[in-house]
C-alpha positions in Angstrom: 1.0 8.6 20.1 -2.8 8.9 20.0 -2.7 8.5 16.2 -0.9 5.4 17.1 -3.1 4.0 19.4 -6.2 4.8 17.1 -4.5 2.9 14.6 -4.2 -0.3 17.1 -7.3 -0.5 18.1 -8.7 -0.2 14.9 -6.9 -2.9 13.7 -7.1 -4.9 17.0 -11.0 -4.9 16.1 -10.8 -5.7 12.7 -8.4 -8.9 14.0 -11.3 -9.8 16.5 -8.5 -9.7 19.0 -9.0 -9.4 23.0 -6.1 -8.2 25.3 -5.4 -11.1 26.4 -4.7 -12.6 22.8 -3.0 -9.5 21.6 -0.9 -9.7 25.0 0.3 -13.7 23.9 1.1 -12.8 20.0 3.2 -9.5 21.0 4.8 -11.8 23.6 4.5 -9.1 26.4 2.5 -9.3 29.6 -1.3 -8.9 29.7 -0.9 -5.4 32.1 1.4 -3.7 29.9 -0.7 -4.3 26.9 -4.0 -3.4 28.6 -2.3 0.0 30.3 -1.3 0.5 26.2 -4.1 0.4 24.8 -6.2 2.3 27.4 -4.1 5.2 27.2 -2.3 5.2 30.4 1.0 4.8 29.0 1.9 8.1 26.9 5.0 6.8 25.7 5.7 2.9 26.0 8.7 2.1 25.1 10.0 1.2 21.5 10.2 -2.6 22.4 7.0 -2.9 23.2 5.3 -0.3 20.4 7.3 -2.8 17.9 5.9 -5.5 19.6 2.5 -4.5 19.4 2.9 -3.5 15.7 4.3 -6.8 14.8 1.2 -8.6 16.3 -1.3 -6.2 15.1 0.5 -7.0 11.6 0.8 -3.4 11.2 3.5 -2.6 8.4 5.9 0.0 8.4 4.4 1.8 5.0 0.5 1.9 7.3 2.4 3.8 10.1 2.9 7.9 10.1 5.0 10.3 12.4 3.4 12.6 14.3 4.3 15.9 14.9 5.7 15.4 18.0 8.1 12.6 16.7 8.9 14.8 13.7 9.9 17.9 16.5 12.1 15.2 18.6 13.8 13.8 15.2 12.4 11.1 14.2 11.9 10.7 10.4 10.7 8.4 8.5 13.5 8.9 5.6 14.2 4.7 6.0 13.3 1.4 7.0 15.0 -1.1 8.1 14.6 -4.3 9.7 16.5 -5.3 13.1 16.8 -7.9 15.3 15.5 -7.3 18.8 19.4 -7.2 19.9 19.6 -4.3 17.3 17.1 -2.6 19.1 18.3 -2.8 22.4 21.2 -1.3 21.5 19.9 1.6 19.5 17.3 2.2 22.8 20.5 2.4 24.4 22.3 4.4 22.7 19.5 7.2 22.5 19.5 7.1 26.1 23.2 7.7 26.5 23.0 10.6 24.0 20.0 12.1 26.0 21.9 12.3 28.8 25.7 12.7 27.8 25.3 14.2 24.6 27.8 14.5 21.6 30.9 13.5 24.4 29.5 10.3 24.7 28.8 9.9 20.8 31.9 10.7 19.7 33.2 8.0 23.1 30.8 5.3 21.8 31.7 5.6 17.9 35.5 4.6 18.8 34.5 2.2 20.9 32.6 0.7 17.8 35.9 1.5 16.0 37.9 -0.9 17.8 35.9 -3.5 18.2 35.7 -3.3 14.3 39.1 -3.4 14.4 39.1 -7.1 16.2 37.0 -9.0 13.7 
């Protein structure tokens, strides 16, 4: 995350952006973006790093894993664009598989399966 958060700042700087403006074009509230970008929070979550990114006009090719995000899985092997609906749901569904595991994978993937099935 702190490679991240150099990364923000830098470009917060070269967009002559305060908090307070950053806080309106990421559309979250003025805490949460100063508690970000002070270090506070060690791991905001993905709404709000996307958030931040998208306001910071940060594009996917600027951004690099870290080590840490490479040991928990997270590869950069694709892009994609989502809606923020999309993202809800995939916050949820790492969050269920963190806790459940492959039981509720293998729960949630037929409940996909039928509602496939309706449309």
């Amino acid at each position: 995350m702190n490679e991240k958060l150099n990364l923000w700042r830098k470009r917060k700087k070269e967009l002559k952006l305060t908090n307070k403006e950053l806080a309106l074009k990421a559309n979250l509230p003025l805490r949460t973006v100063e508690q970000v970008m002070c270090g506070r929070v060690s791991s905001p979550r993905l709404d709000t790093v996307q958030a931040i990114e998208r306001a910071l006009e940060i594009t996917p090719s600027e951004l690099q894993w870290t080590a840490e995000e490479r040991a928990l899985g997270i590869m950069d092997t694709i892009k994609i664009s989502v809606t923020p609906e999309e993202e809800e749901i995939l916050y949820l569904y790492r969050q269920i598989i963190k806790k459940k595991g492959e039981a509720a994978h293998e729960v949630l993937l037929a409940l996909f399966e039928g509602l496939a099935k309706i449309d």
